[in-house]
N, C-alpha and C positions, 0 to 999 in steps of 0.2 A: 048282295055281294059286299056292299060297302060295310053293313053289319059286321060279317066276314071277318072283315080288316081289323075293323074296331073292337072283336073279340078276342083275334088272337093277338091284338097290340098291346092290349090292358093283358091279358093273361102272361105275355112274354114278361112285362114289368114286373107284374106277383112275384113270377118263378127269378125274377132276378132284382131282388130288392136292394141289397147292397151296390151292384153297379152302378143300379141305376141313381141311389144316391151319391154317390162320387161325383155322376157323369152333371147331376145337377151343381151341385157345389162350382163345381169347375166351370160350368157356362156361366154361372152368376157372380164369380169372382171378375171372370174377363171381360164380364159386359158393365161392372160397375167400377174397374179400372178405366175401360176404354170411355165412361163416360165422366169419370173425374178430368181425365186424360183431357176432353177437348171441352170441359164445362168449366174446369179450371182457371181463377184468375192469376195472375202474378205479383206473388204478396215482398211490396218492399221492405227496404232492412230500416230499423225505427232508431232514431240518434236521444242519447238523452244530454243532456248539455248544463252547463252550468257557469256564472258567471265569473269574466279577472274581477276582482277583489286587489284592494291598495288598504294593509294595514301592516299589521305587527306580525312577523314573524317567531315564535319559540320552539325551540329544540331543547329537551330533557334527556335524561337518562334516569331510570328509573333503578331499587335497589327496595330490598326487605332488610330488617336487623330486627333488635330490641334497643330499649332507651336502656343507657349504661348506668352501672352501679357506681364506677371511679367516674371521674370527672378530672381526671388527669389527663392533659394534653400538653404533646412532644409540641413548640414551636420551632418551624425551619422557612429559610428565609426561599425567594421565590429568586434571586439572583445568586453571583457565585462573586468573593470579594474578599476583602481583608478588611477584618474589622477595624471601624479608629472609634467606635465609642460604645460605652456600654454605659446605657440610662438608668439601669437598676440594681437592687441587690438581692442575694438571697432572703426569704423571706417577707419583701415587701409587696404590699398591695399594689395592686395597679387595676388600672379602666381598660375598659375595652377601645380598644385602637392606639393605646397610650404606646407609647415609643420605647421598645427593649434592645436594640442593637441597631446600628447604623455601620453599612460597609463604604469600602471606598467607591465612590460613582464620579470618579474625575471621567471615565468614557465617556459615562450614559450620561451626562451634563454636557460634555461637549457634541453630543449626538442632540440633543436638545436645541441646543443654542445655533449647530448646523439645520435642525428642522424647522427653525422661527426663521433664522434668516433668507432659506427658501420659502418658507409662505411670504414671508413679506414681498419678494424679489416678484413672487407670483400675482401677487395683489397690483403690485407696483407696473406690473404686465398687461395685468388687465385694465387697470385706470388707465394707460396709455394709449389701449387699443381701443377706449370709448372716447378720448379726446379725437377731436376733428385732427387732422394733417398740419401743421404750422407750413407757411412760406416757404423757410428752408428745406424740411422734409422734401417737397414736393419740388423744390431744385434741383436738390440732391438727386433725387429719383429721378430726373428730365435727365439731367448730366450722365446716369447710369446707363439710360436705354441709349443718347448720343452715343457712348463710350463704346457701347456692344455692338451698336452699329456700325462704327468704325472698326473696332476689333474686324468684324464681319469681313468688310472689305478688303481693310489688310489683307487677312488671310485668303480668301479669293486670290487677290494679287500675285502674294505671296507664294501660293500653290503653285499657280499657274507660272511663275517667275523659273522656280525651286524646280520644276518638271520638266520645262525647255532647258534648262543648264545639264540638270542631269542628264535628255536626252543628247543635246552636245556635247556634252565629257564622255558618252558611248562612241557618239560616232567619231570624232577627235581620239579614241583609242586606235577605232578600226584601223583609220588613218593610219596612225602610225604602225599598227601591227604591220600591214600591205609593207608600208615602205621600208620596216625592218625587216620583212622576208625579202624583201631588195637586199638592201643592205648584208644583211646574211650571205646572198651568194655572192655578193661583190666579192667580201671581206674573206668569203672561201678561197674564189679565182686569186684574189692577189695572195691568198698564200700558197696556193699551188704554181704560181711564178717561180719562188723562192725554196717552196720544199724540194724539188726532184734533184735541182744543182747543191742544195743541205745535203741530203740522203747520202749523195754521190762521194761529197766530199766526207762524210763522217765513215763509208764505209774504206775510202782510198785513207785515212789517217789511220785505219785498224790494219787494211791487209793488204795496202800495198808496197812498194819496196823502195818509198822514195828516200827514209832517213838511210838506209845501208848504201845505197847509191853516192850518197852524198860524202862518204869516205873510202878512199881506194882501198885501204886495209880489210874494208869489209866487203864492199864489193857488191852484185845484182845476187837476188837470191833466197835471201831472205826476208819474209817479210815484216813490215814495222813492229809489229809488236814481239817478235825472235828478237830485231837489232835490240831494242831497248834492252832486253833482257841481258843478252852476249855481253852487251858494252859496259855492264856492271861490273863488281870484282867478282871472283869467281872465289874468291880467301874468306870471303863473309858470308854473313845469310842475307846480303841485299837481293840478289836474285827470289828466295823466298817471301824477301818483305813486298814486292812489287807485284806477284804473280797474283794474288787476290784482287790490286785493282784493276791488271788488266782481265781477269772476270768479271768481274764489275762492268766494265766498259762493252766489254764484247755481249754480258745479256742484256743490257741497256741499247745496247744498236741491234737486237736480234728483236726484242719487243718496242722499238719505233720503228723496225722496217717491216713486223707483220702488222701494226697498224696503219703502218701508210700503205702497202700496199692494200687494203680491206677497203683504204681510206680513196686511194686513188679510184680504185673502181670502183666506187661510190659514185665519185665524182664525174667520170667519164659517162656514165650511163643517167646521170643529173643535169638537167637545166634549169634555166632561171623561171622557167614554164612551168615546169615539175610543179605537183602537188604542193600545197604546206607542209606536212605533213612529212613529204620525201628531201625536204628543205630541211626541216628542224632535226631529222635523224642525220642528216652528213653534214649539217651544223656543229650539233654535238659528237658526229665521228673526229671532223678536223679537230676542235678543241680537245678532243683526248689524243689527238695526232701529236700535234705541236707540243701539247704537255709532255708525251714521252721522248719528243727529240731533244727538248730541249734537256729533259734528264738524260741522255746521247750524249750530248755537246759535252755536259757537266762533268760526266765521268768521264770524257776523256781527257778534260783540261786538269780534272783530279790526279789521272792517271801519269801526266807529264810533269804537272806539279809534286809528285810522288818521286819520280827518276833525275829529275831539279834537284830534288831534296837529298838523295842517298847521296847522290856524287861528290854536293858540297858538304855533306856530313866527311864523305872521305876525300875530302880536296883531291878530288881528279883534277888532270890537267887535259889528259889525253880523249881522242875523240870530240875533237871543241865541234869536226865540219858535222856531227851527229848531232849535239848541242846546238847549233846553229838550225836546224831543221826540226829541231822542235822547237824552240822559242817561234819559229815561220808555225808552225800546224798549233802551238797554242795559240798564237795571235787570232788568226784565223777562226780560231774556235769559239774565240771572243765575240767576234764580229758576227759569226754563225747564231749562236748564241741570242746577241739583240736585235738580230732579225727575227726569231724565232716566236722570242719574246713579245716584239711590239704585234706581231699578228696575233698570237696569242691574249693579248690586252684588247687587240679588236673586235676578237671573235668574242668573248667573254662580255665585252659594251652589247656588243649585238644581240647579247644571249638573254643580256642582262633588260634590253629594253622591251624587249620580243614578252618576259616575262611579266614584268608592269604592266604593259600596257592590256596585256590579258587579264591583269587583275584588274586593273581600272573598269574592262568593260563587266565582269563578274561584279563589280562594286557598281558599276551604274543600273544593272540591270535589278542588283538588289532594292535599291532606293527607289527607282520605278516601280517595283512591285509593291513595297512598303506606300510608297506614296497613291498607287492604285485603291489598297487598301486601308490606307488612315484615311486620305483626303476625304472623302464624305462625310468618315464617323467625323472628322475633325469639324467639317463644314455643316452637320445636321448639326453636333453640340453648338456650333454657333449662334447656329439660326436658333433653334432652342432656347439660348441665353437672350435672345434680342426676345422672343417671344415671351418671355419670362419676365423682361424687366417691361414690357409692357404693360402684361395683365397685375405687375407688382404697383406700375402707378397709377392705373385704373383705380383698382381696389384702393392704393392711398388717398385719390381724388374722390374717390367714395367712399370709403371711410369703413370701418369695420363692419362685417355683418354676423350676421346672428348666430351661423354654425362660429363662427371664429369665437363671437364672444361665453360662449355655449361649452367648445373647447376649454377657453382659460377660467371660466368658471369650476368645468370640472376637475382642472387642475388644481384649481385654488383647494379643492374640497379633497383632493387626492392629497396634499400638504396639508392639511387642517390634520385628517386622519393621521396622517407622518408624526406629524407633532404631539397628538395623542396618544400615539403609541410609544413615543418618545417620554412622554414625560410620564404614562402607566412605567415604564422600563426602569425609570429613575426612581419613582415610590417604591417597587420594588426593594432597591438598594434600604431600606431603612425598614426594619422589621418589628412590629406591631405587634400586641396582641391582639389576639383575634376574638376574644372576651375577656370580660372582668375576671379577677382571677388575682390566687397569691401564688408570688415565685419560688416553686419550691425546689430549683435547683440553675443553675447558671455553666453552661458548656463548655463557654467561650471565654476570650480576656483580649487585652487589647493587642494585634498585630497577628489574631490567630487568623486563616483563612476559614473559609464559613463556604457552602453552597447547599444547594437541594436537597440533597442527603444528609446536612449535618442537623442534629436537633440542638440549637444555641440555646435554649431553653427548657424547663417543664414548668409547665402550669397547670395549681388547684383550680379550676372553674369554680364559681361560685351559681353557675344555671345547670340546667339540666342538659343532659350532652344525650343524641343518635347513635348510636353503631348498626352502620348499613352495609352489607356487602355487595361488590360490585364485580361482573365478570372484567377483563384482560381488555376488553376492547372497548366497554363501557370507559371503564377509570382514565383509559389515558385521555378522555373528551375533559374530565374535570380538572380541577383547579382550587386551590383556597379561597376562602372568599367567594364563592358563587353562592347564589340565594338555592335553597332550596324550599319544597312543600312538603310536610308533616302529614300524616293522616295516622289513626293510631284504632287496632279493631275492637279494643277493650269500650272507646270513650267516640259512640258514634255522631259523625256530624260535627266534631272537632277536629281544623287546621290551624297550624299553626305554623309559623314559619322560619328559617333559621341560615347559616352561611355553614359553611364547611370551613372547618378550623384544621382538619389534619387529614393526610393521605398516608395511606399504609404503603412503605417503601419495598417490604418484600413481601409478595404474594403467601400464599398459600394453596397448594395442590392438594384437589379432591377426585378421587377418580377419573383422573386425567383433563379434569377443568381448575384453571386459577384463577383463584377470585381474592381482593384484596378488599381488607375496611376500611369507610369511612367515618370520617367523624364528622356532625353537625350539632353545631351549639344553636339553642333554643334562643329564639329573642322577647319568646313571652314566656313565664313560666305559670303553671296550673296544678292545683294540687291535686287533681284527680291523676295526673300522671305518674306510674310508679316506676320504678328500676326494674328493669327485667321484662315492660311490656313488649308489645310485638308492635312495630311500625313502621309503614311504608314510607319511603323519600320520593321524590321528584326531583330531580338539581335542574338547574337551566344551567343546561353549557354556552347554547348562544341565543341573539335577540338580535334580529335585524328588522329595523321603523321604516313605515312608510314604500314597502317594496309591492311590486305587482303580483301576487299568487292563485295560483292553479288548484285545484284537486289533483292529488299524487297521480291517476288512472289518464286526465288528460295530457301527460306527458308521455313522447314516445320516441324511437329512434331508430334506426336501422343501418344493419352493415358497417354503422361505427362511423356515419355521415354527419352525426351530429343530429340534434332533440328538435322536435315537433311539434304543435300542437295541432288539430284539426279545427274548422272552424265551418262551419253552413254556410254554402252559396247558391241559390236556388234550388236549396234543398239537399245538397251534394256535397259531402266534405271535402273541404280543400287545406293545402298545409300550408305551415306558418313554421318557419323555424323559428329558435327560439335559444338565449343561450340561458343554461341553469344556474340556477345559486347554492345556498340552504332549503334542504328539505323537511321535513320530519315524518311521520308515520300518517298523514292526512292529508297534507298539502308539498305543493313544493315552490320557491322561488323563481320566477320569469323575466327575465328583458329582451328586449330588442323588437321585431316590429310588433306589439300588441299594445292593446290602450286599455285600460280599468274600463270594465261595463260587457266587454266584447268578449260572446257567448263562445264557448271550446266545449267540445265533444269528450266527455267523459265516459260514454259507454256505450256501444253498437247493438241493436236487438235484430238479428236476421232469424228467417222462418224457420229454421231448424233449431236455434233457441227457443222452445214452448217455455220455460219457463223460467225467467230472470228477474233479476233484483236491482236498484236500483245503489251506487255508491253509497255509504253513511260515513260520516265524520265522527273521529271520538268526542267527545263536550259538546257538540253542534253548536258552536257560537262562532266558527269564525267563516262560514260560507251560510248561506242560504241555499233555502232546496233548489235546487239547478230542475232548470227546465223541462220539458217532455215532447220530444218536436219528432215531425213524423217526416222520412224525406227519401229519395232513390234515386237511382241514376235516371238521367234525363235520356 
């Protein structure tokens, strides 16, 4: 039976020979993944590394031309000025570096002699802060820390003084506020004494019938302000001259007696108990009371002063017993009048003190909050200031230390460079040739302005001259005067070296790239070189000595948090920031925390990298081959 099996298992495979090879592929795929899967070790990521380096840094700019056929060169000075001298003439010889034009430099001299006197001042800074402390220094500085000590106190004092007054100039307001809302309804009542028998009498001198009374001829019947009228001449227009002010009078007693009345029942349903509030409102009711009676009173004594005046205008005689009764009701109205008045004068004191003293407490409650709020800053600064002149005589009893001196060192060298630049600034001003050479044309004369653009000169060169062209973004790095290197494809294994004598001012556009010439004069000449050969430049635009550098690849940054380097710590890279300087195409400038010797991660091998290369340097002279270190996370 087993036969059986075994023949028709082989025969079923025959008859299906393609399946069956699939079905193999596929069992032997899965069974040599699932044993990579678990035989698999874990391959870490490999760091290549390489050392800081303390030397010379240089940055170039590089350009093709040919060596030129003229030897004619524009000179333009490197400043902008008024010429006061011209050294040469058309036609004459002259050396390289020899002197063709001087402008005015009275700035860049006194910029000069400002940057000597600061290095000095700085020097002067630092010798002081390496001498020991003298006797007096250290007085002076004892007498300073006493001095803040006491300030200290003072102000403690002072606060505390300054904070109790202010608290009692608040409640010495309250005070008085209380007893001026006394006062207020005192000086209410005692006007309501005096107003009701006022009222009475200002409405009996309008309507009632006492002046006709007081002459038989006219007899009961009429009321005061009719008689006044009647008694006039009846021949003139005095009757019309008067009938204005007795309106006057009569709307003047119509609005004091709707405000007394508003006023009275104010007052009737008011006690000295009542709210503040229901206090300062019938307060200022009576004070507009009294103010309109008393403009009452006025107009009526206007009014009799008016009917005075007609009669003696027409020298009446007649009706004196009328005459007599109003001289009585003007008197009276007088009298009315400076009662009205002096209550009016009290209630206004009252009104007037009720208000201060509410400001006072809004002005104390200010000053309390300011003082809540200064007083500590005030009293931290203090304490701060004593803490200060402490650790200020410490350090004088100790005497400088090394970050301090460290500091004025680097200043000193911050003003060295000032100075340098300063007096580069000033050479500037006095314009050179830049090779030997005859004058074969003069730009300029004496009081002309001159600057970067203008060419004060041409010169025959008597070497051989470069024209190299340089793109837009190259040129503006250079400069006259910068060294370049020569290389030339005709004359192999010949350098030679030379300075850039002139910059081409306007470009020239070639299929939407600007490229401008330069010119570099030779400082060695050789007769293998012809006009018209083909030769590469070098220029060094800048040179910085003695700085800390990297390989360009170990520097790195992120999110714009500022630069990096990595460095090996039990195998593991760790970062290091770092601030940048000058770069160039292989290295680049380092400071801050790293020290020359101290190995940075220039390149990561992880397992999905099979196959990588290791950083190269162009000339490989200014780094050594950087390390080979193997390392992973912990």
């Amino acid at each position: 039976m087993d036969n059986r099996i075994s023949t028709k298992f082989f025969s079923y495979l025959r008859a299906h020979k393609a399946q069956t090879f699939v079905a193999l592929l596929i069992i032997s795929g899965v069974g040599y993944y699932g044993y990579q899967k678990f035989t698999a070790k874990e391959v870490l990521p490999q760091y290549i590394t390489a050392p800081v380096e303390r030397g010379t840094l240089i940055v170039s700019v590089s350009g093709t031309g040919q060596v030129a056929s003229s030897n004619q060169i524009d000179v333009k000075p490197k400043a902008s000025g008024t010429v006061v001298r011209v050294a040469v003439q058309t036609g004459k010889e002259v050396a390289a570096d020899s002197v063709l034009i001087e402008l005015d430099d009275s700035d860049a001299l006194k910029t000069v002699r400002d940057a000597s006197v600061n290095l000095e001042s700085a020097k002067l800074s630092l010798d002081k802060l390496k001498q020991s402390a003298d006797t007096l220094s250290i007085l002076q500085s004892e007498n300073a820390l006493v001095s803040a000590k006491d300030n200290l106190e003072k102000l403690k004092l002072s606060q505390t003084t300054d904070y109790e007054k202010a608290q009692e100039s608040k409640q010495k307001a309250l005070d008085n506020i209380t007893k001026a809302y006394e006062d207020a309804f005192n000086e209410i009542s005692n006007s309501f004494l005096d107003l009701p028998t006022i009222m009475t009498k200002l409405d009996d001198i309008l309507h009632g019938q006492e002046i006709g009374k007081a002459d038989k001829s006219i007899g009961s019947g009429y009321i005061n302000t009719s008689t006044l009228i009647n008694t006039l001449s009846n021949t003139t227009d005095d009757r019309t001259k008067i009938q204005p002010f007795i309106n006057y009078a009569e709307n003047d007693y119509s609005a004091a007696r709707s405000a007394y009345n508003v006023n009275l029942l104010s007052y009737q349903t008011a006690s000295r108990f009542s709210e503040r509030s229901v206090t300062e409102v019938l307060l200022t009711e009576t004070i507009e009371t009294t103010k309109r009676v008393t403009e009452a009173a006025k107009s009526q004594t206007t009014l009799f002063d008016t009917w005075t005046d007609l009669r003696t205008l027409r020298n009446a005689t007649d009706y004196q017993q009328v005459a007599s009764k109003v001289a009585e009701y003007r008197a009276n109205l007088t009298t009315y009048n400076g009662q009205v008045n002096g209550h009016l004068s009290n209630l206004l004191a009252v009104q007037r003190t009720l208000q201060d003293n509410k400001d006072a407490v809004v002005s104390a409650d200010r000053d309390l909050k300011a003082m809540d709020q200064n007083n500590p800053l005030d009293l931290s600064a203090a304490e701060q200031a004593v803490k200060e002149k402490e650790v200020s005589l410490l350090k004088l009893k100790a005497g400088a230390d090394s970050l301090d001196i460290q500091t004025q060192e680097l200043a000193i060298r911050q003003r060295e460079n000032a100075l340098a630049d300063a007096r580069q600034k000033l050479a500037d001003y006095t314009v050179r040739a830049p090779l030997a050479g005859v004058v074969a044309k003069l730009n300029v004369k004496l009081g002309d302005p001159a600057s970067s653009s203008t060419a004060v000169a041409t010169l025959i060169a008597k070497q051989k001259i470069a024209e190299v062209s340089l793109n837009e973004v190259d040129v503006a790095k250079v400069q006259v005067g910068q060294k370049a290197t020569l290389t030339f494809d005709a004359v192999q294994g010949l350098t030679i070296t030379g300075d850039v004598v002139e910059i081409e001012t306007i470009g020239t556009v070639s299929q939407g790239v600007v490229s401008y010439n330069v010119k570099i004069g030779f400082d060695t000449q050789d007769e293998r070189i012809k006009p018209g050969m083909s030769v590469s430049a070098a220029i060094i635009t800048d040179v910085r000595q003695d700085v800390l550098m990297v390989t360009g690849s170990a520097v790195k940054s992120q999110n714009g948090q500022g630069s990096y380097v990595e460095m090996l710590k039990d195998g593991t890279p760790e970062r290091r920031s770092v601030e940048v300087g000058l770069s160039n195409d292989s290295v680049t400038e380092v400071s801050g925390d790293i020290r020359e010797g101290e190995e940075v991660v220039t390149q990561t091998i992880t397992s999905e990298s099979s196959n990588t290369t290791t950083q190269q340097r162009s000339g490989g002279s200014l780094f050594p081959v950087g390390g080979f270190r193997v390392g992973g996370g912990r």
